[in-house]
N, C-alpha and C positions, 0 to 999 in steps of 0.2 A: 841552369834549369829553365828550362819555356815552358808556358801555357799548357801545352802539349800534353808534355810529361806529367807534367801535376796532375792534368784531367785526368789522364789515363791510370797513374797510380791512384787516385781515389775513386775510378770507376770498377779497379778490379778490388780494393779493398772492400769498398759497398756492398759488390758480388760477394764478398765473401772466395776467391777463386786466387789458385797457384799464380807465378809467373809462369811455372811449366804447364798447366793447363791451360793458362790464358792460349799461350804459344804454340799449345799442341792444336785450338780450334783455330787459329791462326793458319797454322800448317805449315811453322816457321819455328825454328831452332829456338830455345829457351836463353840463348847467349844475346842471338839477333833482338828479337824481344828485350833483353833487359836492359840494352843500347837507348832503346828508345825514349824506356822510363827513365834513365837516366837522363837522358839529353844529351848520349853521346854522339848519335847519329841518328839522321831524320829519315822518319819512314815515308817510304814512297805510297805514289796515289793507289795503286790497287789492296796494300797495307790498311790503309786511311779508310779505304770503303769499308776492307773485311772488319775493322772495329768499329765502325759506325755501326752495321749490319748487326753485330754481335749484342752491342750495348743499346739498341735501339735507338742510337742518340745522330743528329744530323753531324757532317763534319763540319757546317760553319760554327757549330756551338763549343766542340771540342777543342778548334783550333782556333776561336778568338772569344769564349765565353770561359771564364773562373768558373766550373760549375759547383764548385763548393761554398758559394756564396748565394745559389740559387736551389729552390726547391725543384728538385728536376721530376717528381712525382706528380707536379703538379702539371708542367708543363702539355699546353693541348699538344697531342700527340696527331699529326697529319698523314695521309699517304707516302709511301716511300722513305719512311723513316724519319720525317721532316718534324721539326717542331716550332715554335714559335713560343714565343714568352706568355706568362699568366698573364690572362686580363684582370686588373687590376677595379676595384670597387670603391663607391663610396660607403660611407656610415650609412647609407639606405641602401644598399644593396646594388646602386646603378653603376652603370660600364663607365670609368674613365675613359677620354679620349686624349690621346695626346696629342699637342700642336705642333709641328714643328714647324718651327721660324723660320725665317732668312735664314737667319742669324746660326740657327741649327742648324739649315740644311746642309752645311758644307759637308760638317760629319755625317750624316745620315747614312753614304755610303758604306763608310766603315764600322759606323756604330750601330745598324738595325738588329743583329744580335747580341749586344751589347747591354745587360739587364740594368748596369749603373747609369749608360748611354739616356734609355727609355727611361726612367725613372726622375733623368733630371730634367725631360721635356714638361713646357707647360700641360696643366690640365684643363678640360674642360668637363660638363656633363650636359648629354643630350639624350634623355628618356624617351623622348616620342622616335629614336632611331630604331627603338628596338632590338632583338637578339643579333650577337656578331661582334666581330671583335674589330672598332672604329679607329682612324686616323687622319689626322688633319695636314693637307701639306699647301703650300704657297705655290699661286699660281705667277709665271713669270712670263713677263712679253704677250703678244695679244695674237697668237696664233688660236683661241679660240674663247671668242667673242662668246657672248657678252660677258664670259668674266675678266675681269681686268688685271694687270698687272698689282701684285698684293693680296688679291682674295684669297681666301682658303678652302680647298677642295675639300669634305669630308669623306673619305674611302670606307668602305666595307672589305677587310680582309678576303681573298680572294683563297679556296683552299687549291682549287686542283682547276688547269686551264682549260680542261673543258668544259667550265663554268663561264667562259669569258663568252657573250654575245657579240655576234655581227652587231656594227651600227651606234653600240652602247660607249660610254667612254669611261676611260681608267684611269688611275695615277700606276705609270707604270715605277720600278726600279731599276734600272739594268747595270750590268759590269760595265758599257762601256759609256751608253749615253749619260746614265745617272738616272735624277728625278725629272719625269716628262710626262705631262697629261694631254690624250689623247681619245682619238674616237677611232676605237680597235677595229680589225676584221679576219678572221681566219681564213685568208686565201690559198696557203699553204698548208702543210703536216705539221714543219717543224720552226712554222715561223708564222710571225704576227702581222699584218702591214697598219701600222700607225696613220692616221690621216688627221690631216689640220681642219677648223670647221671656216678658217681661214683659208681662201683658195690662193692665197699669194703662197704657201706654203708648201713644197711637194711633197708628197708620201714618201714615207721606207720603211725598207723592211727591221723587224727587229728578230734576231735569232730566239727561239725556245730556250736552249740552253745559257742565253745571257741572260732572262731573264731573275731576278732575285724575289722580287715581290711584285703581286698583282694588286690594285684597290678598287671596288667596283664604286662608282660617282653614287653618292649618297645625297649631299646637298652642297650649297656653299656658304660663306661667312664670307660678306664683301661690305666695303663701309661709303661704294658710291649710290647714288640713288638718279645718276644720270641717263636719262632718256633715250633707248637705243632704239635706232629711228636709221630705216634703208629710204635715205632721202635720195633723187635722184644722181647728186652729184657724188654721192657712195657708192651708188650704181657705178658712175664713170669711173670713177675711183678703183674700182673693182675689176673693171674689166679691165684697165691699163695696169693693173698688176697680174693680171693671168697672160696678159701679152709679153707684160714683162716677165714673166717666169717660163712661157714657152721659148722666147729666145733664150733666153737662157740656157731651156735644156737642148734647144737646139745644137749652140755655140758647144757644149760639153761632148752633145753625139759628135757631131765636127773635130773636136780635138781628140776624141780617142780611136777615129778612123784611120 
């Protein structure tokens, strides 16, 4: 039996509803259907939408979330069927925030629909953030000054992408890059272009469809108090890394001519 199967036999018990009804709004044979609750054969992606669709429920939650260990009435319900896990409270009423570490971060990709995943992350509370659903990620390499290597980005849940601003920076999620914080810009329809605030760094693009989760920069938690200071030899510095990154993209146009 998989994940799968489970969710889907206790989302039609929930409903209250046949396997032959399920199957008739399906508009798929009652045999075909009961393959699937069984876990004798997996249903393909257009399958996968039409139960999402039906059950109101996102397909990452059905296909890597036990939802019978979760209150799914509770869950914020988003655009396009999407949802995202409860935010979680303290004994005064305030938004938990969860950290995720180094240490976390490896799983993060697998685990952000994950309600056991999220629950074993550290907590913190920050009241003056105000309404939104907050999280904490580690900022890594020094592609965007002044925070450092270690600090922690605070995100604001991002619902829907045409909420993301030109100019503003995010902690993005993606299928392919991972976890990467950036200073976004919508030059495209169906894609993002990422920009470093570090100029040794080139821009790319990040597809729509990869991405998983948005976090708008809320603040940071950094433990340096070291003096960031554009002294001239930073200047120098600076400029023979844009020289060196134009060769660069030089040398690349040249090889693929």
């Amino acid at each position: 039996m998989s994940l799968f199967s489970d969710n889907i036999r206790a989302l039609r018990v929930k409903h209250k509803i046949s396997q032959e009804k399920l199957a008739e709004n399906l508009r798929i044979t009652r045999g075909r259907y009961v393959k699937y609750e069984d876990g004798t054969s997996e249903a393909p992606y257009d399958i996968l939408k039409q139960i999402a669709l039906y059950f109101h429920m996102s397909i990452d939650l059905i296909l890597s979330v036990d939802i019978r260990k979760i209150d799914v009435e509770n869950l914020i319900k988003l655009e396009g069927n999407r949802l995202i896990l409860p935010i979680q409270v303290d004994r005064f009423g305030e938004n938990y925030i969860e950290i995720v570490s180094q240490k976390a971060k490896a799983g993060y990709l697998n685990g952000y629909a994950d309600p056991e995943y999220i629950e074993s992350l550290q907590q913190v509370s920050l009241p003056f953030l105000g309404p939104g659903k907050h999280r904490g990620f580690p900022v890594e390499g020094d592609s965007m000054p002044p925070h450092e290597d270690g600090s922690i980005i605070i995100g604001r849940y991002v619902e829907r992408l045409g909420e993301v601003m030109d100019g503003k920076t995010y902690i993005l999620i993606t299928k392919n890059e991972g976890m990467v914080y950036k200073r976004l810009n919508k030059n495209k329809k169906n894609a993002l272009v990422l920009e470093s605030d570090n100029r040794f760094y080139p821009n790319y693009e990040v597809k729509a469809s990869d991405i998983l989760e948005i976090w708008e920069y809320e603040c940071n938690i950094g433990r340096s108090d070291k003096r960031h200071e554009q002294t001239e030899s930073q200047s120098m510095k600076d400029l023979l890394l844009e020289v060196k990154r134009e060769v660069m993209e030089i040398k690349n146009n040249t090889s693929n001519t």
